[in-house]
C-alpha positions as CSV (number, residue, x, y, z in Angstrom):
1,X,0.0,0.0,0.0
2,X,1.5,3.0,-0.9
3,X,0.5,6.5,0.5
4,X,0.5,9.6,-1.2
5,X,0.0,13.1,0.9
6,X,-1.0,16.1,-1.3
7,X,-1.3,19.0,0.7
8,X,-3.9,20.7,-1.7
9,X,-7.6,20.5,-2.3
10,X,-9.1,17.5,-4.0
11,X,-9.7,19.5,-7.6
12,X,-6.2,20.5,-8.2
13,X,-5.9,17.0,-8.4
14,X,-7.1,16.7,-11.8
15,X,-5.5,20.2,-12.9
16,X,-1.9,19.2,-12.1
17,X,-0.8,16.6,-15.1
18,X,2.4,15.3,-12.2
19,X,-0.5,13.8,-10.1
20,X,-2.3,12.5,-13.0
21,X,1.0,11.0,-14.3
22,X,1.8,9.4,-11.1
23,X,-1.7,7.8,-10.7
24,X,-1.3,6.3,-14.3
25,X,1.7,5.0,-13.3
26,X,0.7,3.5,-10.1
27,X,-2.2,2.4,-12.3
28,X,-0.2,0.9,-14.6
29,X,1.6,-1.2,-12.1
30,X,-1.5,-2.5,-10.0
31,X,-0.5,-0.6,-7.0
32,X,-2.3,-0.2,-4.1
33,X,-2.8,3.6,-3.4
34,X,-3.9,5.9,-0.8
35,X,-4.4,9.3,-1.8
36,X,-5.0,11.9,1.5
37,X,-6.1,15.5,0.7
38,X,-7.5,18.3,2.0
39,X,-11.1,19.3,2.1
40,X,-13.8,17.2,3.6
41,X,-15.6,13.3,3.5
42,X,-18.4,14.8,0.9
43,X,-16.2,16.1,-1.8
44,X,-16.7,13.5,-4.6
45,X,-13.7,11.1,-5.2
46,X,-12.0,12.0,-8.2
47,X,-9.1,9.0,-8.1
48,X,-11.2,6.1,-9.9
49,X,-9.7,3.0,-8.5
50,X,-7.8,4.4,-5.3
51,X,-8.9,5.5,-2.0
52,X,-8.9,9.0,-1.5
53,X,-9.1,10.1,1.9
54,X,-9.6,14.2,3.6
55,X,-8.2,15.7,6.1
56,X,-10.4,18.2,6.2
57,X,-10.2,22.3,6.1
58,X,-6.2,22.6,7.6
59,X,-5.1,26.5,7.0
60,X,-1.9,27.1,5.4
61,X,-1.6,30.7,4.6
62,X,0.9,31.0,2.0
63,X,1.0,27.6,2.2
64,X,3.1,27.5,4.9
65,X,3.2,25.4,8.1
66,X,3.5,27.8,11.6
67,X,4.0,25.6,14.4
68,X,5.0,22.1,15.3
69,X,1.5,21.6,16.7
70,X,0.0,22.1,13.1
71,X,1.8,19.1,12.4
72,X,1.0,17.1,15.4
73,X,-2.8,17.8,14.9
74,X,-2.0,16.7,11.0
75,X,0.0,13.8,12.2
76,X,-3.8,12.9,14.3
77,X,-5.9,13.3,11.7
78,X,-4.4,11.4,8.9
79,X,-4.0,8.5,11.6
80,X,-8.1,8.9,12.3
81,X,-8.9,8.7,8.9
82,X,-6.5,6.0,7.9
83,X,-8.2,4.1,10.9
84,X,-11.4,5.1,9.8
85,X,-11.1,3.6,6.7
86,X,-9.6,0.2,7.9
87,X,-6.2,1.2,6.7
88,X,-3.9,-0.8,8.4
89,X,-0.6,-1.3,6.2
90,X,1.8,0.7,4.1
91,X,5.0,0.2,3.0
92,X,5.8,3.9,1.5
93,X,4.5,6.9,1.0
94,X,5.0,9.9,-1.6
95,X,5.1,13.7,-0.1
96,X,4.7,16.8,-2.8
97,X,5.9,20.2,-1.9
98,X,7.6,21.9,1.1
99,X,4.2,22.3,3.0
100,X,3.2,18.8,2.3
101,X,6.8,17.5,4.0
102,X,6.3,20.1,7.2
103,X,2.7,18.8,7.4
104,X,3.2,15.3,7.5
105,X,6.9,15.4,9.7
106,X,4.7,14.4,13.0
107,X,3.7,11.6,11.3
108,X,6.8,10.5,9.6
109,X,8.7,10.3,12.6
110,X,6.4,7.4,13.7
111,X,7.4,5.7,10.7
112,X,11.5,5.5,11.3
113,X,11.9,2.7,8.4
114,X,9.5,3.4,6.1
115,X,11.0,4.8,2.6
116,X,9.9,8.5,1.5
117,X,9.6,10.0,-2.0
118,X,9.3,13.6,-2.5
119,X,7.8,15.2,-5.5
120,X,8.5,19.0,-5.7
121,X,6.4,21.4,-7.7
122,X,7.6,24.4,-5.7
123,X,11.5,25.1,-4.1
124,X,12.1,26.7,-1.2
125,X,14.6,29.4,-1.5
126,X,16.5,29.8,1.6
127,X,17.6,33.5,1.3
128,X,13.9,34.5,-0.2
129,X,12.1,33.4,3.1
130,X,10.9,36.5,4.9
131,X,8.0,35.4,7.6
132,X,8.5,33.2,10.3
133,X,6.3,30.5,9.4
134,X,8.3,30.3,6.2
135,X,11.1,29.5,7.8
136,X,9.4,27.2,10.1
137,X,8.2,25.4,6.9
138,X,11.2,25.0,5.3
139,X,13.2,23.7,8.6
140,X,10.4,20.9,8.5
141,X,10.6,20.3,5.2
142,X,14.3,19.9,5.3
143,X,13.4,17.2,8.6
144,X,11.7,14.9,6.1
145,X,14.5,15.8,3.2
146,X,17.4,14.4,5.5
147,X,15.7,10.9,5.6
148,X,14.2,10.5,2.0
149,X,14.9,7.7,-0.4
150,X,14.6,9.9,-3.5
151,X,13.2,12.8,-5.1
152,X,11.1,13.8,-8.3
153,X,12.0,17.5,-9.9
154,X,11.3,18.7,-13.2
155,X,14.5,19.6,-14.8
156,X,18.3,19.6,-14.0
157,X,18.4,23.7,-13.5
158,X,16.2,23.4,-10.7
159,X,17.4,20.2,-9.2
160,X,20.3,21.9,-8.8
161,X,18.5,24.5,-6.8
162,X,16.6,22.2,-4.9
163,X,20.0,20.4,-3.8
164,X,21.6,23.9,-2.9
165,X,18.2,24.6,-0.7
166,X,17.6,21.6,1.0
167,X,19.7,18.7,2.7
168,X,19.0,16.6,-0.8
169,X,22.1,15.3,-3.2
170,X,21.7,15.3,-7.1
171,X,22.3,11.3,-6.7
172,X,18.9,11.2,-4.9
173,X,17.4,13.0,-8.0
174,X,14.9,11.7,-10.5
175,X,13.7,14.6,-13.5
176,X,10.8,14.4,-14.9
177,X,8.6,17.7,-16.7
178,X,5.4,18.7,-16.0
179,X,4.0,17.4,-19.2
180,X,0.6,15.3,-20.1
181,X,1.5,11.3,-20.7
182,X,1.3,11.1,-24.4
183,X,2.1,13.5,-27.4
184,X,-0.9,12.7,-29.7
185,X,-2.8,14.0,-32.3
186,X,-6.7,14.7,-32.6
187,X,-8.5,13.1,-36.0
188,X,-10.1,16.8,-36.4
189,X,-8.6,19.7,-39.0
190,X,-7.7,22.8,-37.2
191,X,-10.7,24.2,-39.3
192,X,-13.1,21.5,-37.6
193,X,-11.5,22.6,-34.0
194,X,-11.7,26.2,-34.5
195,X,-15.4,25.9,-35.5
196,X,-16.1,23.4,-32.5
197,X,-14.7,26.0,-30.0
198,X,-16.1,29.2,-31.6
199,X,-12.6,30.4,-32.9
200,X,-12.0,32.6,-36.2
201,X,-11.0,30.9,-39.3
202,X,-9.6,33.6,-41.0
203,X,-6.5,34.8,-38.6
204,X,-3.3,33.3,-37.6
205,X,-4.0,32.2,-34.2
206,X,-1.4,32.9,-30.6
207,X,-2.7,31.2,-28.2
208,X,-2.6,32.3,-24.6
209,X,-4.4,30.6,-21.8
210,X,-3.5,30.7,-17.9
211,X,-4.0,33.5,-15.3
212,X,-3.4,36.9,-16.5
213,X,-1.1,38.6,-13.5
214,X,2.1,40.3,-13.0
215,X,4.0,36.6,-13.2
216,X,2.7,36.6,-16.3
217,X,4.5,39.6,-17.4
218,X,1.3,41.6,-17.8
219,X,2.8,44.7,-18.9
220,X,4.2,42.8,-21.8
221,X,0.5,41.8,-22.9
222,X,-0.1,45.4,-23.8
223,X,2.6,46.1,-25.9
224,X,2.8,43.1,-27.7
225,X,-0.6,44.0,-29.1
226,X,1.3,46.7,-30.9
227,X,4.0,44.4,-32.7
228,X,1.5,41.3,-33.7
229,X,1.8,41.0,-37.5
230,X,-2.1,42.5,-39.4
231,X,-2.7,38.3,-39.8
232,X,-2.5,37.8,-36.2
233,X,-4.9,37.3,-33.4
234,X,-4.2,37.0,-29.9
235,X,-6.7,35.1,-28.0
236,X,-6.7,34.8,-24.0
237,X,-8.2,32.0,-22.7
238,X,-8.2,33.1,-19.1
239,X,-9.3,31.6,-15.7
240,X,-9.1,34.8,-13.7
241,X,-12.6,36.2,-15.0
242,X,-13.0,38.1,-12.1
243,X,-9.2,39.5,-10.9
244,X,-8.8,41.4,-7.2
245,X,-5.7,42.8,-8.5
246,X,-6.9,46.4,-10.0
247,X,-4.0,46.2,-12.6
248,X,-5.3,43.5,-14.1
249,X,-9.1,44.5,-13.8
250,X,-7.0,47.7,-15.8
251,X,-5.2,45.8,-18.2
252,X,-8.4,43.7,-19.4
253,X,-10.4,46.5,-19.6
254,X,-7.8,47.8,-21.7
255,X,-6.6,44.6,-23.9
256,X,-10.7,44.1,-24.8
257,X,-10.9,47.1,-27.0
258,X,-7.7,46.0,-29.0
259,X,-8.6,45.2,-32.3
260,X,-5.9,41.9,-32.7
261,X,-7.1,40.6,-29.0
262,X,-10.1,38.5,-28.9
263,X,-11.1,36.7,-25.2
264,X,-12.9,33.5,-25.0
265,X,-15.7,33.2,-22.7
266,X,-15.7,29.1,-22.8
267,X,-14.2,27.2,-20.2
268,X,-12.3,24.2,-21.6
269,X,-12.4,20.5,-19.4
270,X,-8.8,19.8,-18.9
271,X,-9.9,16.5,-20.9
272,X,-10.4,18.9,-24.2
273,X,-7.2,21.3,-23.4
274,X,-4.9,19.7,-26.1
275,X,-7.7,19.4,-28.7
276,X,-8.4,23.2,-28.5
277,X,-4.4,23.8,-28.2
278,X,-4.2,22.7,-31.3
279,X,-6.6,24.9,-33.2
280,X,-3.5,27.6,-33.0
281,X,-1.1,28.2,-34.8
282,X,1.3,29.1,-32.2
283,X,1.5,29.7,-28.1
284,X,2.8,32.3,-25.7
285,X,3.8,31.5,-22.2
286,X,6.0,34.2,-20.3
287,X,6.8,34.0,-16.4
288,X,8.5,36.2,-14.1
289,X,9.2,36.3,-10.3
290,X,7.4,39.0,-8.5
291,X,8.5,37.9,-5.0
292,X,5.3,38.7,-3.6
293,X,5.5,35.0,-1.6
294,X,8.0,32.3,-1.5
295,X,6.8,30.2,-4.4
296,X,6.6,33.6,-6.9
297,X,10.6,34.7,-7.2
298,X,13.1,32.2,-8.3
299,X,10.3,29.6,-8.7
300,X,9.3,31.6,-11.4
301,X,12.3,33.0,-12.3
302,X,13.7,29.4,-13.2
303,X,10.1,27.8,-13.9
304,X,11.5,25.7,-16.7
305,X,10.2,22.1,-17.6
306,X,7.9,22.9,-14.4
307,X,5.4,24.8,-16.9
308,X,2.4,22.7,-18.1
309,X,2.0,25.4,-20.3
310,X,5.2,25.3,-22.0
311,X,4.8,21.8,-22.5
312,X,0.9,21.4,-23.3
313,X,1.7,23.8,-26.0
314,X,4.5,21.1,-27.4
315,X,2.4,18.1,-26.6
316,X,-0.1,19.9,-28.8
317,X,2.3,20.2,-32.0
318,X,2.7,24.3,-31.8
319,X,5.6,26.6,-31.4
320,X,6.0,28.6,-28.5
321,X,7.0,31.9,-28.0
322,X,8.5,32.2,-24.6
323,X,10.3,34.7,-21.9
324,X,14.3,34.7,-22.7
325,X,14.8,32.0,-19.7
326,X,17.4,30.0,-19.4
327,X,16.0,26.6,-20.0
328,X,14.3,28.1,-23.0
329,X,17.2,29.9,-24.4
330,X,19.2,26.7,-24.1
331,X,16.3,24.1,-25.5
332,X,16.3,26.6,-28.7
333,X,20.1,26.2,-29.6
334,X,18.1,22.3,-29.9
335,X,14.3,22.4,-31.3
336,X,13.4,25.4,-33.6
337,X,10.2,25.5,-32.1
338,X,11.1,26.8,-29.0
339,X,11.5,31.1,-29.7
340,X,12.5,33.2,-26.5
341,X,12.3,37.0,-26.8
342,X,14.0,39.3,-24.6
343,X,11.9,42.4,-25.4
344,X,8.2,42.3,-26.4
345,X,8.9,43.6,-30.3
346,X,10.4,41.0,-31.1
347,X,7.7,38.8,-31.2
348,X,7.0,40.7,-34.6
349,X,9.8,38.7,-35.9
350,X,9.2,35.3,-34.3
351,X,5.9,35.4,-35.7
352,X,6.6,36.9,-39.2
353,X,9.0,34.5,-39.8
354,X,7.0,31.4,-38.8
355,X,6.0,28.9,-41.4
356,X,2.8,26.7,-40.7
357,X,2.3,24.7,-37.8
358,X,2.6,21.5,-39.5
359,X,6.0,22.1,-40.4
360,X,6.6,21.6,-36.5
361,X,5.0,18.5,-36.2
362,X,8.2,16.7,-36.4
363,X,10.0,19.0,-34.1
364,X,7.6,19.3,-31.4
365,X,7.2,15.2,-31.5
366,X,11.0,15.2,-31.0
367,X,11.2,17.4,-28.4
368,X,8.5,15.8,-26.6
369,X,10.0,12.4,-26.9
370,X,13.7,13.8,-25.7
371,X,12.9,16.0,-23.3
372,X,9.7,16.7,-22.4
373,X,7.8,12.8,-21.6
374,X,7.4,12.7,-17.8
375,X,7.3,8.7,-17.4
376,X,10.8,7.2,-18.0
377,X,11.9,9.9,-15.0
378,X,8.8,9.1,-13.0
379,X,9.2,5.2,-13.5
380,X,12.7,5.2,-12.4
381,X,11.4,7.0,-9.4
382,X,8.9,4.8,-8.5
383,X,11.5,2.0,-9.1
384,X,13.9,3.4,-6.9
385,X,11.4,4.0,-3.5
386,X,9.4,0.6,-4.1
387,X,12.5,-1.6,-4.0
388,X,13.0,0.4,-0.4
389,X,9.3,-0.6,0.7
390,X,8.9,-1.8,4.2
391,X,5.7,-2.8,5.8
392,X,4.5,-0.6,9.1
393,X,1.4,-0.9,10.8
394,X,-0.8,2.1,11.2
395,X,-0.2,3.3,14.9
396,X,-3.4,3.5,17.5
397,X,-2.6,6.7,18.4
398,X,-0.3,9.7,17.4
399,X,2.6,9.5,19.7
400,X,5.4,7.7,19.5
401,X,8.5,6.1,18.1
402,X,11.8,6.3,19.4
403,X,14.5,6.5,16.9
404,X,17.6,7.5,16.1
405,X,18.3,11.3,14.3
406,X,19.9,12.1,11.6
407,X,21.1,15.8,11.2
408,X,19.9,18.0,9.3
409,X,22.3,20.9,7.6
410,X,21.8,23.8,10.1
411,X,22.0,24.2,13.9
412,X,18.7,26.1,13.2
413,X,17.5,23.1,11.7
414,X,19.0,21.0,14.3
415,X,17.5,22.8,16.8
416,X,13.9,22.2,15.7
417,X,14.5,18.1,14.3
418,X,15.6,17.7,17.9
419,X,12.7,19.5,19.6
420,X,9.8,17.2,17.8
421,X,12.1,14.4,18.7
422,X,12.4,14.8,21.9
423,X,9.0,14.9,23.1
424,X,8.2,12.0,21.0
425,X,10.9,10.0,22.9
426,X,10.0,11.3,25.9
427,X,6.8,10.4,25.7
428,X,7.8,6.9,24.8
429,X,10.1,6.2,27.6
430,X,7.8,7.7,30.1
431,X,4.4,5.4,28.8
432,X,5.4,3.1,32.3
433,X,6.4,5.8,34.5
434,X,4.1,7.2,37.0
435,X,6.6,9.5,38.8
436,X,9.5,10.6,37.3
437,X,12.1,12.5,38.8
438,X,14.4,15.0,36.9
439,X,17.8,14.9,37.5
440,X,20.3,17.9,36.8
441,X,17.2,20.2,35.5
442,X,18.9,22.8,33.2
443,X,17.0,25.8,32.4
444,X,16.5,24.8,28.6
445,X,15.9,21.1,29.4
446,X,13.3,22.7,32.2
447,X,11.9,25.4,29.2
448,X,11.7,21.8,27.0
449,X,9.6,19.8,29.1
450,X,7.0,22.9,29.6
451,X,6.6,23.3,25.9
452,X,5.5,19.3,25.5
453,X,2.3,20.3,27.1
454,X,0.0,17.9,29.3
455,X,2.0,14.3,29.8
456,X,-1.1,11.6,29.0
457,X,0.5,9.1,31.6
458,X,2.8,10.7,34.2
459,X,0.9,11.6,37.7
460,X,4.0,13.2,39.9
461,X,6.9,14.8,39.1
462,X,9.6,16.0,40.9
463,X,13.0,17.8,40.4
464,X,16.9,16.8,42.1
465,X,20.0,18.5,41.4
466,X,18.3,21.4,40.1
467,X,20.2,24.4,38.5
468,X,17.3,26.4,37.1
469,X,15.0,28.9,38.8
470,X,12.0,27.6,40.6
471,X,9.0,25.9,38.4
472,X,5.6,26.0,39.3
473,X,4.7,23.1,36.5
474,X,6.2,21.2,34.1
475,X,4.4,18.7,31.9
476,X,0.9,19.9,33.4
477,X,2.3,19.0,36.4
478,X,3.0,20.3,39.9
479,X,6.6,20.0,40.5
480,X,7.7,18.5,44.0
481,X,11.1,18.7,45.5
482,X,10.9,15.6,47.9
483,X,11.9,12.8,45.9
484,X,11.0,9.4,48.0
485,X,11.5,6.1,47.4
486,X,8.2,5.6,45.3
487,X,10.1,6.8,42.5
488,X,9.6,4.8,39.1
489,X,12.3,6.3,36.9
490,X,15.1,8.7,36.9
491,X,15.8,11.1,33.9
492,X,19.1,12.8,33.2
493,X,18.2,16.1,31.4
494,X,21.3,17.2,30.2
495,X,23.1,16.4,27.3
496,X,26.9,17.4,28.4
497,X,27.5,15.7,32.0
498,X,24.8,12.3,31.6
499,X,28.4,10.1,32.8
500,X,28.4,12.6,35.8
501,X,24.7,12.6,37.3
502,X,23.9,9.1,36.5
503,X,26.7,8.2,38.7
504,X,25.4,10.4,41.4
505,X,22.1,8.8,41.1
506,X,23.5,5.6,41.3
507,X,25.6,6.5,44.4
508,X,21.9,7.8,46.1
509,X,19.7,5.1,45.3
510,X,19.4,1.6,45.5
511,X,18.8,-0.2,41.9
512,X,17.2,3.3,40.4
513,X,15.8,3.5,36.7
514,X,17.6,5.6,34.5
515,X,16.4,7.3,31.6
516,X,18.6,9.7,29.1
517,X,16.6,12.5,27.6
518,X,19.5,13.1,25.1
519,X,20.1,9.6,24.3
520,X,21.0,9.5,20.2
521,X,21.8,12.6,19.8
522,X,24.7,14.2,19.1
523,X,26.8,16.6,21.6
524,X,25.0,19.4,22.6
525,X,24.2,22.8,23.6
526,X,21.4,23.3,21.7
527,X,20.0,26.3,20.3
528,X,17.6,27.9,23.5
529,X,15.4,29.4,20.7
């Protein structure tokens, strides 16, 4: 059984061809599959074949995680639900995006053995992080990056990013373009398509479809009305109808009294997109970083093989006209029908010079066959984590699995891997103990145990050796300083001087039980932040 976390809303589902490709796959292979979402039980199922399961309504604004206990309550949902629906077994699971990782690193933790694959859409660029939940999110993410079998990017441009923003190493990665499954060809003349979806037959077509915004370039749209060649039409095919962004409520308002631009009202099924692609004679896909949140700078900036448009456009036999990107500059040295422009009159010249679309049927099969199919990547990802698989049983409830750590790059990120840890051991070793007394009680190891909240089992606590101020509480609990003989367990809180205070204890009492809140891992001090 093979679980899959996607840390959006059910209908993105069938918008995003990577998750379609991956369920083909896993189709293909007779895989068992688990699919968990967000949103709730009555959204219909839209994985024929597969279980999908929701989570339910789980904020993420800016899709970002801002607190540990977001992912605790995560990691206690998906276990309900899983239980819920009599799922018992799985022997790996699939993570997409850095949100996705920070949401389900509660749960993972539970799971010490079980192999992890990690499918990025979006990168998380360390020095573009701003608020703090964005920096919690990525410290999370890069948790569940430090123990992962492999990963799934879309080119080698931005695997190398990814590896220079996360613990990850390019031998871990797997490429493969966001790109429908097959390059095919409808039985209908692009006269027949263009009457079937309302579209003139007497212009050259550009076809632009997507969200009209500033990644977009939307000051570009304007221009380039100017420098279309008097056979041209540009047609925007938008989803936006109805933009908050009073630039681009502007820019419509102007762009729909421009003689060369004509907007479509229809909506197209994502099952019809590359039958009305291919009514044009030629697409337009520009991108650029605004920075207005994480995933909107470089991710633009370097979008790549990550742009469904860019490849639909192939996949649907025309020429594109793209912004003077890397990737693009370098795939046109390759396949003529890829045509960067730096400055918006030059499209003039692109198009001008642009024989008919079937002369690019050849090219744009190439291309899609060389660089743009996503299954040979994908399959040799899904080779790689299966042959890792490893049966767990679904836990009864959401704490707790000791194991060992592994770091992590930072002390930062040290800092917070070892926190979640922690409690998760502590709560492990302490399921038997009654009353536990703390020996050598630090002021962060003191700060640490307040912040793991109510203890489910523990019923007196009590503090020896102590070096920190006076504590009312700790653990929910009243803290006692007589420690008598009814004590189950002693636990050495620091990481530094264990050798030292477990040979006191042993000195003072007869046979005691000693317990190592640092056990694992490695040398301290730790970050008191």
């Amino acid at each position: 059984m093979l679980l899959i976390v996607f840390p959006y809303y059910h209908f993105l589902i069938d918008l995003l061809p990577p998750v379609q490709t991956l369920l083909h796959q896993l189709r293909a292979r007779k895989e068992e599959c688990v699919l968990v979402c967000l949103g709730e039980e009555d959204c219909p199922s839209v994985t024929p074949g597969y279980t999908t399961l929701f989570v339910g309504d789980v904020n993420l604004p800016h899709f970002c995680v801002s607190s540990e206990k977001e992912c605790e309550d995560y990691s206690a949902k998906l276990h309900e639900v899983l239980a819920a629906h009599s799922i018992t077994q799985f022997d790996a699971v699939i993570v997409f995006d850095p949100h996705g990782a920070a949401l389900a690193c509660s749960f993972l933790q539970q799971y010490p053995d079980l192999p992890i694959g990690f499918i990025s859409l979006e990168i998380m660029f360390t020095e573009e992080l701003l608020l703090p939940e964005e920096h919690m999110t990525k410290r999370l993410q890069d948790m569940v990056l430090s123990r992962i079998t492999c990963a799934l990017v879309q080119d080698k441009e931005r695997g190398i990013l990814l590896v220079e923003n996360s613990p990850l190493s390019t031998t871990q990665l797997y490429y493969s373009p966001v790109a429908p499954v097959a390059y095919t060809h409808t039985h209908l003349s692009q006269a027949e398509l263009r009457t079937k979806y309302g579209l003139p037959l007497d212009k050259r077509l550009l076809l632009y479809s997507g969200a009209l915004s500033e990644l977009s370039r939307l000051e570009w749209f304007l221009e380039l009305t100017h420098y279309l060649p008097l056979n041209y039409l540009l047609v925007l095919t938008i989803w936006n109808k109805k933009p908050n962004s009073l630039a681009v409520q502007r820019a419509y308002k102007m762009l729909s009294r421009r003689e060369n631009v004509h907007f479509t009202e229809e909506i197209i099924p994502s099952v019809d997109y590359l039958d009305y692609c291919r009514s044009f004679d030629a697409g337009l896909a520009l991108f650029r970083g605004t920075y207005v949140g994480w995933n909107f700078g470089k991710n633009m900036d370097f979008i790549g093989l990550a742009s469904g448009k860019f490849s639909s456009y192939i996949c649907s036999g025309l020429p594109v006209i793209t912004s003077n990107q890397s990737v693009y500059r370098n795939l046109s040295k390759q396949y003529s029908c890829v045509l960067p422009i730096a400055e918006p009159e030059e499209i003039f010249q692109r198009l001008n010079a642009l024989p008919n679309k079937e002369e690019y049927k050849d090219e744009t099969s190439r291309m899609y066959s060389e660089v743009l199919d996503p299954e040979p990547g994908l399959i040799a990802f899904l080779d790689e984590l299966l042959s890792k698989r490893t049966s767990c049983e679904l836990r009864k409830q959401v704490a707790l699995q000791s194991k060992t750590v592994t770091p992590v790059l930072s002390r930062e990120a040290l800092c917070v891997h070892s926190y979640i840890q922690l409690k998760l051991d502590f709560w492990e070793m302490t399921e038997s103990i009654s009353n536990l007394a703390v020996v050598g009680a630090g002021k962060h190891t003191c700060w640490l145990l307040q912040q793991f909240g109510n203890h489910p089992f523990l019923r007196k606590i009590s503090i020896i050796l102590d070096d920190s101020p006076q504590l009312d509480s700790i653990c929910g609990l009243p803290v006692s300083k007589e420690t008598g003989n009814d004590v189950d367990a002693f636990l050495l809180s620091s990481d530094t001087i264990c050798d030292a205070l477990r040979g006191t204890v042993q000195q003072r009492y007869h046979n005691p039980h000693i317990l190592e809140l640092y056990d694992g891992l490695p040398p301290g001090p730790y970050l008191k932040s």
